[in-house]
C-alpha positions as CSV (number, residue, x, y, z in Angstrom):
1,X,12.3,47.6,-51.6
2,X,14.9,45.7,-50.0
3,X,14.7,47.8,-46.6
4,X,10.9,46.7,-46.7
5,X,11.2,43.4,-47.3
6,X,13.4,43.6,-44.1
7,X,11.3,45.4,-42.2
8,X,8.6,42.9,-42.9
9,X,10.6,39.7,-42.1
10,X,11.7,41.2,-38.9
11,X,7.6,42.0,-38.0
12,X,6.9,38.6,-39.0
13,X,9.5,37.0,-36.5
14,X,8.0,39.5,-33.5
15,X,4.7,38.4,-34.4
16,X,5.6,34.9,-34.2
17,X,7.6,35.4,-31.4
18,X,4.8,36.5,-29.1
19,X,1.9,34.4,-30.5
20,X,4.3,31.2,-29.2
21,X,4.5,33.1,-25.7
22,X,1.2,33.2,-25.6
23,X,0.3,29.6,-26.6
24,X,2.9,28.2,-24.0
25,X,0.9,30.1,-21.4
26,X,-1.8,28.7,-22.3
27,X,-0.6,25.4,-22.2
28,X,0.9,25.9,-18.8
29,X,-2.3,27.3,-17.2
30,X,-5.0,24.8,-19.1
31,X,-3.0,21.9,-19.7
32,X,-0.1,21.8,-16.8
33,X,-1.6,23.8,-13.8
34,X,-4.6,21.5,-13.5
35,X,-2.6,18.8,-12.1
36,X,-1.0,20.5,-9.8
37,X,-2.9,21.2,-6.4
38,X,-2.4,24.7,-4.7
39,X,-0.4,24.6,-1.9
40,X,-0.9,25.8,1.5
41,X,0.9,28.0,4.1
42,X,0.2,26.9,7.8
43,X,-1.4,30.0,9.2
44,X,0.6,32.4,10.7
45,X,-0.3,34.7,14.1
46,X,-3.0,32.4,15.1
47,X,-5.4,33.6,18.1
48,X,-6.7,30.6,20.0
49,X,-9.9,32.5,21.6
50,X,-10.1,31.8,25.3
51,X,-12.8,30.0,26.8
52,X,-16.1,31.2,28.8
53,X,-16.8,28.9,31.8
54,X,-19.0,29.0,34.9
55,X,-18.1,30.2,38.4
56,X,-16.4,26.4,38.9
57,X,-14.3,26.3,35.5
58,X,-17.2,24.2,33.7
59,X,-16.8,25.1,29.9
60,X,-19.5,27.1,27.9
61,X,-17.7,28.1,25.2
62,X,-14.2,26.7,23.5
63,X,-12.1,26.7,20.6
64,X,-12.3,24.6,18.3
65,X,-10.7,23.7,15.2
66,X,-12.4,22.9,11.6
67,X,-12.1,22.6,8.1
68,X,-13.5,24.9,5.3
69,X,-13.6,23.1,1.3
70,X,-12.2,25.6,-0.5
71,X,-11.5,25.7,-4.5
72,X,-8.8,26.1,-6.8
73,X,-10.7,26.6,-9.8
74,X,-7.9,26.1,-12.7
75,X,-7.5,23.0,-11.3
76,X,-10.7,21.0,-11.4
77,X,-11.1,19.4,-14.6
78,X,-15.3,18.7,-14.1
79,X,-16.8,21.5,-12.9
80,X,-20.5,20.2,-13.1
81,X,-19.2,17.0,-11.6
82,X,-17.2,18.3,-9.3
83,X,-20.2,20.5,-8.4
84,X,-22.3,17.6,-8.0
85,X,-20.5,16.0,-5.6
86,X,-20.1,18.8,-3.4
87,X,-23.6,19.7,-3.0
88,X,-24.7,16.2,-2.2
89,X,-22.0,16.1,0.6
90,X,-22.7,19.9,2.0
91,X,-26.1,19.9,1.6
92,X,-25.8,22.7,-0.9
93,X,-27.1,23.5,-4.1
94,X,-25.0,22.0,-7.0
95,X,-26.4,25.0,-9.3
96,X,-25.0,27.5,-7.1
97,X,-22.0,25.9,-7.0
98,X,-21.4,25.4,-10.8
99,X,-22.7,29.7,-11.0
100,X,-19.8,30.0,-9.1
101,X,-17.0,28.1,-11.0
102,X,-18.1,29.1,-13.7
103,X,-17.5,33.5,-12.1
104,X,-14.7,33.0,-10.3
105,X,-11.3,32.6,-11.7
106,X,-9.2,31.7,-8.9
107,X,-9.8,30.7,-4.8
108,X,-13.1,30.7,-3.4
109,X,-14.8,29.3,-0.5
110,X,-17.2,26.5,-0.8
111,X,-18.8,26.1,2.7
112,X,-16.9,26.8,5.8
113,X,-16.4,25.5,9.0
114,X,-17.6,22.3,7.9
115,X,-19.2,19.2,10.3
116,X,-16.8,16.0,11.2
117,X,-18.8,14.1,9.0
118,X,-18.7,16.4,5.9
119,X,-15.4,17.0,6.7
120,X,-14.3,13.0,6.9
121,X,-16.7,12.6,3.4
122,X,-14.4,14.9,1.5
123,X,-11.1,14.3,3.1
124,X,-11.9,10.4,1.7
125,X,-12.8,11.6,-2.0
126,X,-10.1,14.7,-2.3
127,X,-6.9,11.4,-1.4
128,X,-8.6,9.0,-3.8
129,X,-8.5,11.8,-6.6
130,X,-12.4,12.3,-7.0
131,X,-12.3,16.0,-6.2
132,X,-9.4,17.8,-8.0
133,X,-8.7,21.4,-7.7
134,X,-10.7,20.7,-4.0
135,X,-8.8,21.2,-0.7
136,X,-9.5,21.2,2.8
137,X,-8.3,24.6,4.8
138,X,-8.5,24.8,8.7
139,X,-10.3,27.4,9.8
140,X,-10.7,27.7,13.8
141,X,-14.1,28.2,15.7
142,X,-16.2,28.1,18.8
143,X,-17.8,25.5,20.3
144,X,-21.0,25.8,23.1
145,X,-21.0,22.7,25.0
146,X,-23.9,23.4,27.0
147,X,-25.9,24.3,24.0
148,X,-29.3,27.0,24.5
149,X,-28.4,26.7,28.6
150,X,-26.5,29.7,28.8
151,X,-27.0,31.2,25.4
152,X,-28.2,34.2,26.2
153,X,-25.2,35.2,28.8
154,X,-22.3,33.3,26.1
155,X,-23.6,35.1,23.0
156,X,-21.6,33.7,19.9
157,X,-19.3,34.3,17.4
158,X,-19.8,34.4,13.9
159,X,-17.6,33.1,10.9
160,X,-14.2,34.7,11.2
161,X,-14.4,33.7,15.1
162,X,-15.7,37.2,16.4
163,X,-17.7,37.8,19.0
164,X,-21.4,39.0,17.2
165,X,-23.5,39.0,20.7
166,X,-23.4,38.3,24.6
167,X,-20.2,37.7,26.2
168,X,-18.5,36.8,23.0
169,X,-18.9,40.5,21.7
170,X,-19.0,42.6,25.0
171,X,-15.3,40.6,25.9
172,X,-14.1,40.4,22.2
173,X,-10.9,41.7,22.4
174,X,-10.1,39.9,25.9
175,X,-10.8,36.5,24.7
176,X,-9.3,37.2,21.9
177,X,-6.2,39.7,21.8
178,X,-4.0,41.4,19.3
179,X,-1.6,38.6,17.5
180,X,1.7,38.9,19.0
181,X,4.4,39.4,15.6
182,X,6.9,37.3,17.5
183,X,4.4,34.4,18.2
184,X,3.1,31.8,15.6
185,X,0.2,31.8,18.3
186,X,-1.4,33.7,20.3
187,X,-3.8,33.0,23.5
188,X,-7.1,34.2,24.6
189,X,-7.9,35.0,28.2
190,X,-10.3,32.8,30.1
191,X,-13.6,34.2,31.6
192,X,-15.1,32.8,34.6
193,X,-18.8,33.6,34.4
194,X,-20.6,34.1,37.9
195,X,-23.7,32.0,37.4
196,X,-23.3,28.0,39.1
197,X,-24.5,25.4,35.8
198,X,-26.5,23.3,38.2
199,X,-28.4,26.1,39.7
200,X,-28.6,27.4,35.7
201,X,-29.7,24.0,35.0
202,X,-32.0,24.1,37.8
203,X,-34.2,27.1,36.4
204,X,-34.4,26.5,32.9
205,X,-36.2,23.0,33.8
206,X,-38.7,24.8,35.8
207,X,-38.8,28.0,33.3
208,X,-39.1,25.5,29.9
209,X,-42.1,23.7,32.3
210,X,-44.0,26.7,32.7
211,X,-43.4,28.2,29.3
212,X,-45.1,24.7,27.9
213,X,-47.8,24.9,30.2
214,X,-48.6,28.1,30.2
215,X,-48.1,29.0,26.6
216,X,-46.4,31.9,27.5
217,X,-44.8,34.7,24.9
218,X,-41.8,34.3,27.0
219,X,-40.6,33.0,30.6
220,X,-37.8,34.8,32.9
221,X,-36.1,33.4,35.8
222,X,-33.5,35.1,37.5
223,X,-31.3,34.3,40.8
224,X,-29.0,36.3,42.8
225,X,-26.3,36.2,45.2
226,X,-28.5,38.9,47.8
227,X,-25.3,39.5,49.7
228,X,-22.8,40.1,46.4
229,X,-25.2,40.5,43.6
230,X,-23.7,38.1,41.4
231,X,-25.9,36.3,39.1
232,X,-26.0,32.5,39.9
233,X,-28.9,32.0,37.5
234,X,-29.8,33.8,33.9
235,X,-32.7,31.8,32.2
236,X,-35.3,33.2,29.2
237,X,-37.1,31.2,27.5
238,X,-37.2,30.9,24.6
239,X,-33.7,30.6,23.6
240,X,-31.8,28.7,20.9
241,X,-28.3,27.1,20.4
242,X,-25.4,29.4,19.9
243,X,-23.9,26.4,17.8
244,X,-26.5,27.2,15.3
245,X,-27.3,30.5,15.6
246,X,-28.0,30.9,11.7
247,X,-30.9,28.8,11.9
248,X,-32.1,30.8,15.4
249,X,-35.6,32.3,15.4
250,X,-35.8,36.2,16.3
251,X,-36.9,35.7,19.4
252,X,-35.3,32.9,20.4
253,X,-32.0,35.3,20.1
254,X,-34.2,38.3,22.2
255,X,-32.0,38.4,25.0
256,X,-35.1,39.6,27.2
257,X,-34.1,39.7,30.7
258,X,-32.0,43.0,29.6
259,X,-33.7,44.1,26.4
260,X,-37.4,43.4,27.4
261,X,-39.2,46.4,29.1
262,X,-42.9,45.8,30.8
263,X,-45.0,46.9,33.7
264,X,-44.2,45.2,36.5
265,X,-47.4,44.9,38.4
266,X,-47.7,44.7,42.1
267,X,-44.3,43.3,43.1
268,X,-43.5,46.8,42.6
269,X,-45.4,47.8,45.4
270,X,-42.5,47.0,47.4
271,X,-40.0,49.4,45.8
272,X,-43.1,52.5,46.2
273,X,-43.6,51.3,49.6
274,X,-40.1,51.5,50.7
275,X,-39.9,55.0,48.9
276,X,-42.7,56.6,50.5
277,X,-41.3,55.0,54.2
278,X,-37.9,56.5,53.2
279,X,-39.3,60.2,52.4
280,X,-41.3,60.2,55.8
281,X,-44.7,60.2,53.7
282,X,-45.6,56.7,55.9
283,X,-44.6,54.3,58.6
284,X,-45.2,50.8,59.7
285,X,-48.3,52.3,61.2
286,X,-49.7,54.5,59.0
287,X,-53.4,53.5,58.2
288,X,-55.7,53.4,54.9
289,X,-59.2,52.5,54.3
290,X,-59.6,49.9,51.1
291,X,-63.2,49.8,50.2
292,X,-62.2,47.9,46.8
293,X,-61.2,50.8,45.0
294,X,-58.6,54.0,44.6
295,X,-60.8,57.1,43.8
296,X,-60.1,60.2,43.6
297,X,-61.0,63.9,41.1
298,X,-57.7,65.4,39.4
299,X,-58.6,68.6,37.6
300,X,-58.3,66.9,34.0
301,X,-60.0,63.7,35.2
302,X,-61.5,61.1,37.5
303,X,-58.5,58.0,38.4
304,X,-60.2,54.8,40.0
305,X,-58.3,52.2,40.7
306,X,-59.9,48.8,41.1
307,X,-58.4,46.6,44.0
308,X,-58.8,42.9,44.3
309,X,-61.2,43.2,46.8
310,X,-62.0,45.2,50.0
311,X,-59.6,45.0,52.3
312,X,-61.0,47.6,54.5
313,X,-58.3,49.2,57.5
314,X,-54.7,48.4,55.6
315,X,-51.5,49.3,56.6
316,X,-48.0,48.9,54.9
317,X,-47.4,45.2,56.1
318,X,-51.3,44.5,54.8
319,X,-50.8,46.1,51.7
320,X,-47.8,43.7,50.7
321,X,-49.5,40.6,52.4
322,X,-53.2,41.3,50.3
323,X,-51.4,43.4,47.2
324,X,-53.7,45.9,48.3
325,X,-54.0,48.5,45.1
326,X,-56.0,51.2,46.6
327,X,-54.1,51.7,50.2
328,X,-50.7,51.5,47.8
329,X,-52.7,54.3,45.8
330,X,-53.8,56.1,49.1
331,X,-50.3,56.1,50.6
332,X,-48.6,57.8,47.2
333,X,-50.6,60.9,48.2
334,X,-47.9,61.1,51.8
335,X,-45.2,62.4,49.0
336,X,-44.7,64.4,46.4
337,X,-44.0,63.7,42.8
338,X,-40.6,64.9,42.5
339,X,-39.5,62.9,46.1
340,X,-41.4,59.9,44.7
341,X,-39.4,60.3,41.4
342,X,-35.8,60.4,42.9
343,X,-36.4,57.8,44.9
344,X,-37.7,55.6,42.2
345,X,-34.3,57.0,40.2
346,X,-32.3,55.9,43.3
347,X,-33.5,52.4,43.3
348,X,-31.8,52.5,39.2
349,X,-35.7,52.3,37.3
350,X,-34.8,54.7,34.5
351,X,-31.5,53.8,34.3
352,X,-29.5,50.9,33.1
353,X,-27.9,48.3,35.3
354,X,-24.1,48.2,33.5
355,X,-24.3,44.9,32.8
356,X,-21.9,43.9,29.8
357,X,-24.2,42.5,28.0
358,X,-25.9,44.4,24.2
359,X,-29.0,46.0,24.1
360,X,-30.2,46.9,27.6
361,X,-32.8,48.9,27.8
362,X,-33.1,51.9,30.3
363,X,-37.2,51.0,31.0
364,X,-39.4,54.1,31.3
365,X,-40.1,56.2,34.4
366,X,-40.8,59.7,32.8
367,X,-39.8,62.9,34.3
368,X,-41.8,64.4,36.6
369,X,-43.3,67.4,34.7
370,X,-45.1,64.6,32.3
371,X,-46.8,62.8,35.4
372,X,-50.8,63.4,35.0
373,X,-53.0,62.8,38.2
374,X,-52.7,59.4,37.7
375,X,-49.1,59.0,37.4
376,X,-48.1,58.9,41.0
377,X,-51.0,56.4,42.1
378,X,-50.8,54.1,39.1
379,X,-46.8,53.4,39.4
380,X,-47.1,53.4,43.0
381,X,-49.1,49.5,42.4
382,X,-46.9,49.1,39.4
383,X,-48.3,50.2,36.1
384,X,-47.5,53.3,34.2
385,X,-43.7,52.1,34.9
386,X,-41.7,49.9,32.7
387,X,-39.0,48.0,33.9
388,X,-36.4,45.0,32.7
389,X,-36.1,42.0,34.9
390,X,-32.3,42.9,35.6
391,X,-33.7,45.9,37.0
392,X,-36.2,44.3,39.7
393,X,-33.5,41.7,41.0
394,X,-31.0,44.3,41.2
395,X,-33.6,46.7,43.2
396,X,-34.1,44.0,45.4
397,X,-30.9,44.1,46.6
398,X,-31.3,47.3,48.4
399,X,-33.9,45.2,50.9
400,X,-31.6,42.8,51.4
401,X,-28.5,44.7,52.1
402,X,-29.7,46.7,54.7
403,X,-30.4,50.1,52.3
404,X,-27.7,49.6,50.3
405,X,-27.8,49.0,46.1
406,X,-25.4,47.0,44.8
407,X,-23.7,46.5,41.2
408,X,-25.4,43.5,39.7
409,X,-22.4,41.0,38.1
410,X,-22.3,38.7,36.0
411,X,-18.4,38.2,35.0
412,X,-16.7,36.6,38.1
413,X,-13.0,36.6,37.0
414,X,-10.7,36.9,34.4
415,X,-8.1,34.9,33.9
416,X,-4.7,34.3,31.8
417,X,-3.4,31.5,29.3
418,X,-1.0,30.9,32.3
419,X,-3.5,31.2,34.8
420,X,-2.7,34.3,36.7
421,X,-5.6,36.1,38.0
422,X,-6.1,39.9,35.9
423,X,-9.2,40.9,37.3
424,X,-11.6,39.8,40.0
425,X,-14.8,41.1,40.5
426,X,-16.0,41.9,44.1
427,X,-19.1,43.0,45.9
428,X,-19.7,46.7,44.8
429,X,-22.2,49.2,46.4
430,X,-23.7,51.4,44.3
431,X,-24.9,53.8,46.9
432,X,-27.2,53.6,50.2
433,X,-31.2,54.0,48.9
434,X,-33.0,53.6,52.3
435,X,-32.1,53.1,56.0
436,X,-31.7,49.5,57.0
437,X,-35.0,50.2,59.5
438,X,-36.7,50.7,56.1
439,X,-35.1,47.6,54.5
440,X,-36.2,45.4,57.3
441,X,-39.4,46.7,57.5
442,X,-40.0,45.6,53.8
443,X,-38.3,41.8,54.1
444,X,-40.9,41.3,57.6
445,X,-43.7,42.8,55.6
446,X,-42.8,40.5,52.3
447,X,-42.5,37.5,55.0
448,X,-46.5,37.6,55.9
449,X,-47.6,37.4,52.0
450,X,-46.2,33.7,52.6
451,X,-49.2,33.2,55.5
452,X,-52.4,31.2,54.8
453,X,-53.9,34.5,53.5
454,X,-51.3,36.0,51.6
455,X,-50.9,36.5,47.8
456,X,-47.4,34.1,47.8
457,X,-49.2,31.4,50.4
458,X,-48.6,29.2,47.3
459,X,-44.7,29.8,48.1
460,X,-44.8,28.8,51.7
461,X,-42.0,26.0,52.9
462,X,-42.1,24.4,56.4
463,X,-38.8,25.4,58.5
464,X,-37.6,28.2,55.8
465,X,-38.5,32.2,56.1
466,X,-39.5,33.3,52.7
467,X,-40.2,37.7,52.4
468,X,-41.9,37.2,48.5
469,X,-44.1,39.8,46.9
470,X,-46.3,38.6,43.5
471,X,-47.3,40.6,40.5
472,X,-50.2,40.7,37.7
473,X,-50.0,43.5,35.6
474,X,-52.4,43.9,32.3
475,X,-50.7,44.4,29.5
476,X,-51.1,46.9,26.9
477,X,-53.0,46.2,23.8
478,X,-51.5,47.5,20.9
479,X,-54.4,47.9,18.8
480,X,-55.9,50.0,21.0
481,X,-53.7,51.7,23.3
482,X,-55.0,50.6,26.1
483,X,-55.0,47.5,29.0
484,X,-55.8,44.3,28.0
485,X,-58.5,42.3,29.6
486,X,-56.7,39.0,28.5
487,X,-53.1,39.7,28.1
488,X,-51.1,39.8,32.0
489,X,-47.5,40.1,32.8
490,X,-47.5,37.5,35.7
491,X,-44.6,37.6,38.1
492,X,-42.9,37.1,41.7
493,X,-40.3,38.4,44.1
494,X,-38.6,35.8,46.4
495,X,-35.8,36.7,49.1
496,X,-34.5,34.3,51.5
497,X,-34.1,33.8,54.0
498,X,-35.8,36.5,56.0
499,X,-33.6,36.9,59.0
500,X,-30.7,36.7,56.8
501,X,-30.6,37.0,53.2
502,X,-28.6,34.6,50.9
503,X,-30.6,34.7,47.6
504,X,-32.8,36.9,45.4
505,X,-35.3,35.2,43.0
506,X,-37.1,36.7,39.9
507,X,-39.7,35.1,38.1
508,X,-41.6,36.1,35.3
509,X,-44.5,34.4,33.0
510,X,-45.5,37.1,30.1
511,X,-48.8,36.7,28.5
512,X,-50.0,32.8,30.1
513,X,-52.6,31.5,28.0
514,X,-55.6,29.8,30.3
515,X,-57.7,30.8,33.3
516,X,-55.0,30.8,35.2
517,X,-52.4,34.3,35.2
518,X,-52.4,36.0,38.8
519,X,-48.7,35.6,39.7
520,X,-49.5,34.2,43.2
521,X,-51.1,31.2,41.3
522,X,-48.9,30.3,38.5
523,X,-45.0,32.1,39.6
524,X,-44.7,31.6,42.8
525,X,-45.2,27.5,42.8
526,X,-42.6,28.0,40.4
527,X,-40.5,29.7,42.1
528,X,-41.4,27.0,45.3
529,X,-40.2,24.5,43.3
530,X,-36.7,26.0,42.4
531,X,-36.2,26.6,45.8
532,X,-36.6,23.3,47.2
533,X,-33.9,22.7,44.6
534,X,-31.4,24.9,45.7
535,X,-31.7,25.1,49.2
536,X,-29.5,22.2,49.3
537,X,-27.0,23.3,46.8
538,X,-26.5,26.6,48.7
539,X,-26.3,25.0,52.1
540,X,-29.6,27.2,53.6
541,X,-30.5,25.4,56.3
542,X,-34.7,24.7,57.2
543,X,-35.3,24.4,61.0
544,X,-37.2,21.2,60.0
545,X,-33.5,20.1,58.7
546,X,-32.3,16.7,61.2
547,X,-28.8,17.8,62.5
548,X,-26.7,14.6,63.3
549,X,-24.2,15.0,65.6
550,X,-21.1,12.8,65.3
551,X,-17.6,12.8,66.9
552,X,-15.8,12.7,63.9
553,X,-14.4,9.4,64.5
554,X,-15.7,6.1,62.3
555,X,-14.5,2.8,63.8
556,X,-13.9,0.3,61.1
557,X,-14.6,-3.6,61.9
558,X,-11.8,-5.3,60.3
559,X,-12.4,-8.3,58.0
560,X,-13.5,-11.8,60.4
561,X,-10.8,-14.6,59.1
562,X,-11.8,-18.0,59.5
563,X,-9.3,-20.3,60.8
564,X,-9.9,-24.6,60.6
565,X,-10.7,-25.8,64.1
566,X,-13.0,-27.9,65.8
567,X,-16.5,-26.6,64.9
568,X,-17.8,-24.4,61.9
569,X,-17.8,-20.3,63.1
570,X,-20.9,-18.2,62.2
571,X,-19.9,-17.4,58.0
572,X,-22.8,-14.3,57.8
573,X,-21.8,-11.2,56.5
574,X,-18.7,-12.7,55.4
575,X,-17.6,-12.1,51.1
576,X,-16.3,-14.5,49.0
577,X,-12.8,-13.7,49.6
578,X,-13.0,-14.1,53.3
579,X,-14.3,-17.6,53.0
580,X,-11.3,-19.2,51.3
581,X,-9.5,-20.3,54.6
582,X,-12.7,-22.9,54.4
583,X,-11.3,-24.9,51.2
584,X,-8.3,-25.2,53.3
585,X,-9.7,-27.3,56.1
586,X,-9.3,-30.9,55.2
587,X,-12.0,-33.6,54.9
588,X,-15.0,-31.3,54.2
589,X,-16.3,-29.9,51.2
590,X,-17.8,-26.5,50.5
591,X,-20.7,-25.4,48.1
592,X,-21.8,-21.6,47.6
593,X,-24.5,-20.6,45.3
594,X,-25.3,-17.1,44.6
595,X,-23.0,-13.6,44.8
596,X,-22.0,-11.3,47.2
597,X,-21.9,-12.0,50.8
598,X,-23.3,-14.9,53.3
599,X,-27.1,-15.0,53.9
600,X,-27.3,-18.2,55.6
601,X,-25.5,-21.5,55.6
602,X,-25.9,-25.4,56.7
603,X,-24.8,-26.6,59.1
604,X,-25.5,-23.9,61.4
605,X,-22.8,-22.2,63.5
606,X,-20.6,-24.1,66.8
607,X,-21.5,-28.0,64.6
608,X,-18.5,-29.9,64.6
609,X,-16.6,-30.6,61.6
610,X,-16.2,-34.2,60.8
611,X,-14.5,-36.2,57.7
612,X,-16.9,-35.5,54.8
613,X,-18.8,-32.2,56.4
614,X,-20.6,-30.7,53.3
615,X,-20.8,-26.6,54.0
616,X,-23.6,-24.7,52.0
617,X,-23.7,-21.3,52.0
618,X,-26.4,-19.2,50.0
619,X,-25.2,-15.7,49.1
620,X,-26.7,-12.5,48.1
């Protein structure tokens, strides 16, 4: 019994023993803890991203640095107040935040990356003690300056400041490197993009223009170094603001210029055209006979090809200047479908472009053992083809370098947080596509479609040679499979100028809504009126230009000064300032009304100055 007892006064003691641990731990954590706030590390191994900027170092995209409200949750002492309060300064709902008290045990995220304002609101109540167990954590992010103008090239990053589209996720790991152990921080390269803001700037005016008037699914503008193929413009509309990407639309994120595929219509013409020279199929004076339609019995079926009138005896310069369908269709039958194919490959339709940017599609031009008897005829005017924008431009550039493809670019530089240069992008031929005879052929051809009786007369500018080729292609109706009798892809070609070629233009208008949707009516004013823009921007000189000639000397009259004599001098022209040698001539009096610079004055110039002379002088 004794040994029992023992045993049992011993238990008792244990027992005791750890029930007070246990109630001083829970005084610590619900009575102490809650008055003391969490404290913060600064954060280690930062990565400042590097910026994005245009081809002159104008920002796009920045750092930035902002605060998330983050919770301690044993420390607030009102959680349905404390939610309260937070959902009437974040614009959140207090219920959600209370669910999540009332779940979580320890840290958690309230809203990140919050705005200056939200930010100063809770700053102010967390030092006055309104908002225990709150705190404010930095937190870094990116900044867009420029807003939706150059969405679509920047792309943006999401919450934990990685790069989720464009630039920002084709260049992640440049702009933002490995942390370095040895450094608390650790800096981003800087991209120089290749397009120029105010020619950007430029072409998303005229593209937002005629995507309101128009009423338009979508409106593309491109423009092109022709010599380098850089990228000095990249509009679509629409777009959004990478600043709020979260709130974007679908579409307005469709980065189409790369990702959007579509018949091109007849600007295409001048990609078949150039082929069927190249093979040897035609020449500058091969002839056709247009009597308003392409007709002709295949085996399987019957193809006719309507034109847009009859244009009767056409050749390849007449073709481009009408957009004559049927003599394009009558000239594919010169060459063969596998010659007309490669060629086609060789200008890169089928293929992608390389440009770094998510998504691009590789268009369709199927392989030759799928072509029907309509195949050759109907790509050959530009349907039965599907191309991206970036495609066409970067075709282009084969007519105006003499034969020769080049790599389209869009990234101009790179360079580091110290400012030495890592990479530079330069001119880069791709490979030679047709002869330069060809090429030129093709720009004088394009040049007569900007006559009085051309498709692209609408594109005509005194004292400037403009080769342009324009482009209406139906689209197809997905319903039924089949062209649309109300739905176009409207578009035009512009290089320029002819005798030497500085600058590519692409235009496109899908779907316009109105009685107006040929591409010689609606695209190529457009494209007009960007160019009158940037003419003078790129230094293209008009022959109608005035050229002042001037030594290269100025001669600078120096400042009259009036000294007191006998009569009063001539005082027009003269400032303020340079009349105050009159208040030192004694005897006379001066009065001045007005500002700036002598218009007239009383007495008139050569009187005498006597005792008592009153001067008046009216300025302006």
């Amino acid at each position: 019994m004794p040994n029992q007892k023992t045993r049992f006064i011993i238990f008792a003691a244990l027992t005791g023993v750890f029930i007070l641990l246990i109630l001083l731990r829970y005084v610590e954590i619900m009575i102490i803890s809650p008055s003391v706030q969490p404290v913060y590390s600064p954060q280690k191994n930062v990565i400042e991203r590097g910026p994005i900027l245009d081809r002159n170092g104008r920002i796009l995209a920045i750092q930035t640095r902002l605060n998330s409200v983050t919770a301690w949750i044993p420390s607030i002492k009102d959680k349905k107040k404390t939610a309260r309060i937070l959902a009437e300064e974040l614009g959140l709902k207090a219920s959600d935040i209370l669910e999540s008290f009332n779940k979580r045990s320890g840290f958690l995220y309230i809203k990140r990356k919050i705005t200056p304002t939200e930010n100063k609101s809770i700053e102010k109540m967390i030092n006055d003690g309104d908002l225990p167990g709150i705190t404010l954590e930095p937190e870094y992010g990116r900044n867009y300056p420029e807003r939706q103008l150059t969405a679509h090239l920047t792309g943006f990053t999401g919450i934990d400041n990685i790069g989720l589209d464009g630039i920002e996720l084709m260049y992640n790991d440049i702009l933002s490197p490995q942390p370095e152990a040895d450094q608390e921080t650790t800096y981003g390269n800087q991209i120089f993009l290749t397009i120029d803001l105010n020619i950007q700037y430029m072409a998303e005016k005229v593209a937002r223009a005629a995507y309101k008037k128009y009423k338009a699914d979508d409106v593309m503008i491109l423009m092109m170094d022709a010599k380098t193929g850089e990228f000095l413009a990249y509009t679509s509309i629409p777009e959004f603001d990478p600043n709020t990407f979260t709130t974007a639309s679908e579409s307005g994120k469709e980065n189409r210029p790369v990702t959007y595929a579509y018949e091109p219509g007849s600007v295409f013409k001048i990609f078949s055209l150039a082929s069927m020279m190249e093979i040897g199929g035609i020449t500058r004076n091969s002839h056709f006979y247009c009597n308003g339609k392409y007709e002709k019995q295949f085996p399987d079926e019957t193809v006719v090809i309507n034109c847009l009138g009859i244009h009767g005896d056409v050749t390849p310069q007449t073709i481009i200047q009408y957009s004559c369908n049927s003599g394009a269709a009558y000239a594919s039958e010169t060459v063969s479908i596998l010659d007309f194919y490669l060629k086609l490959s060789d200008f890169g339709f089928g293929s992608r472009t390389g440009l770094p940017l998510p998504g691009e599609t590789i268009g369709i031009l199927k392989k030759p053992e799928n072509w029907s008897g309509r195949t050759k005829p109907t790509i050959a005017i530009g349907q039965e083809i599907s191309v991206s924008a970036v495609q066409m431009i970067t075709a282009a550039t084969a007519i105006s370098n003499g034969g020769t493809l080049l790599k389209p670019h869009i990234i101009k530089k790179i360079v580091s947080p110290e400012g030495k240069l890592i990479r530079e992008v330069v001119r880069t031929p791709v490979r030679n596509v047709i002869g330069s005879s060809v090429a030129q052929a093709i720009l004088e051809d394009m040049e007569t479609a900007t006559r009085p009786t051309g498709t692209a007369r609408r594109l005509q500018i005194e004292g400037l040679r403009i080769s342009a080729k324009t482009g209406t292609a139906q689209r197809i109706d997905p319903e039924t499979g089949k062209y649309s009798k109300n739905a176009f892809v409207a578009s035009t070609m512009a290089i320029l100028p002819t005798n030497d070629p500085r600058v590519i233009i692409y235009a496109v208008i899908d779907n316009p809504k109105g009685p107006e949707f040929y591409g010689g009516r609606i695209v190529a004013p457009m494209v007009k009126e960007l160019v009158e823009e940037i003419v003078p921007i790129l230094g293209i000189r008009k022959t109608t230009d005035k050229v002042i000639e001037h030594p290269g000397k100025v001669r600078i009259a120096l400042p009259r000064h009036i000294e007191p004599g006998s009569s009063l001098p001539d005082l027009t022209g003269l400032s303020k300032r340079e009349l105050l040698p009159l208040f030192s001539i004694k005897g006379i009096s001066v009065e001045m009304e007005g500002e700036g610079w002598v218009v007239s004055q009383t007495p008139s110039p050569g009187t005498a100055l006597k005792e008592g002379t009153v001067v008046k002088l009216k300025l302006k």
